[in-house]
C-alpha positions in Angstrom: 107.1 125.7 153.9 105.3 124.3 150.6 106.9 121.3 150.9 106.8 120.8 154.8 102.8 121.3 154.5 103.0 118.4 151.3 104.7 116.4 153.9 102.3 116.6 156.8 99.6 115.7 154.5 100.9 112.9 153.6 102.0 111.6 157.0 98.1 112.5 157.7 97.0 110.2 154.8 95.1 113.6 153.3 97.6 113.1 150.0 98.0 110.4 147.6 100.9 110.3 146.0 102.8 108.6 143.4 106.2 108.6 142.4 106.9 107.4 138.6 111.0 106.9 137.3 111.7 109.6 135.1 114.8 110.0 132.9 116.6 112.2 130.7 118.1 112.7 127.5 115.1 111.4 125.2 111.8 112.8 124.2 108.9 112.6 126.2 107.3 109.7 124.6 110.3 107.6 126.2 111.0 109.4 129.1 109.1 107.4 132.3 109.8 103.5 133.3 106.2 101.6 132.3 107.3 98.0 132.7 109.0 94.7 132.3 112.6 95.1 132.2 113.9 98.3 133.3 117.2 97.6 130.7 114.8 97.5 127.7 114.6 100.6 125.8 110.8 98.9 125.4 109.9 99.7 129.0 109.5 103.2 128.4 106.6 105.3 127.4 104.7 108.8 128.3 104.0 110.1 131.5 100.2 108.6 131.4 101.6 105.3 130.9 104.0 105.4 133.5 104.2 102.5 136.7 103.5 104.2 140.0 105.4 103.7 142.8 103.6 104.3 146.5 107.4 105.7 147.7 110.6 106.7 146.2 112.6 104.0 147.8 110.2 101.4 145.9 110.5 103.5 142.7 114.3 103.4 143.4 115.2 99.5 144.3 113.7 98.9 140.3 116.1 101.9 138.9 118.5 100.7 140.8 118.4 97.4 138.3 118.9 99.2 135.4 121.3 100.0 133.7 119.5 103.7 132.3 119.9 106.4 135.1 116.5 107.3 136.2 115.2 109.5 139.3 112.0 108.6 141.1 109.5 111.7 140.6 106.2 112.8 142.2 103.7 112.4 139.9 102.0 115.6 140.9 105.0 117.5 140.0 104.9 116.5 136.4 101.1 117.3 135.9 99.6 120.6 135.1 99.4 122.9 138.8 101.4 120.3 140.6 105.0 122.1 139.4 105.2 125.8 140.0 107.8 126.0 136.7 104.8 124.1 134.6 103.8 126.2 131.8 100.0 125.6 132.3 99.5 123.3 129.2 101.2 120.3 128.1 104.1 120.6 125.5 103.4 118.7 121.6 106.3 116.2 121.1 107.8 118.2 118.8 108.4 120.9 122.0 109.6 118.0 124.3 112.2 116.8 121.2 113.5 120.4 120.9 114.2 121.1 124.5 115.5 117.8 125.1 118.3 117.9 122.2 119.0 121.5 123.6 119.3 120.2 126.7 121.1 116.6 125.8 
């Protein structure tokens, strides 16, 4: 239902949303497509840093010139109350480095 309201708004032009590339398997300083070329480990930075994308197919035709595998992500998800798994505060690097070489 959450997401079927999220969608309605949308449509409605009542939510502005933003996709950003997100990838894996490296800390959260590197983790989100900024710019230039998307086969450059130098195109990547933090989530406040990242390059929005008005949909997920735009976010997707630049992943899909790179060799990195990255997944177009709402924005909203990956800020504080936008995800209902988000822990309420933003994690240090050191707690992004842990979990991602647990999870790597």
């Amino acid at each position: 239902m959450k997401h079927t309201l999220r969608e309605a708004a949308r449509v409605l032009g009542l939510l502005d949303e933003s996709y950003v590339l997100e990838r894996s398997g490296v800390t959260w300083n590197e983790r989100f497509y900024v710019s230039g070329d998307p086969d450059d480990e130098g195109s990547f930075g933090p989530l406040d840093s990242a390059a929005e994308f008005a949909t997920p197919g735009e976010a997707q035709r630049v992943a899909s010139r790179s060799g990195f595998h990255m997944t177009p992500t709402e924005r909203s998800d990956l800020e504080e109350g936008g995800n209902p798994f988000f822990s309420g505060r933003k994690r240090t690097n050191a707690e992004a480095s842990a979990r991602d070489s647990r999870s790597g």
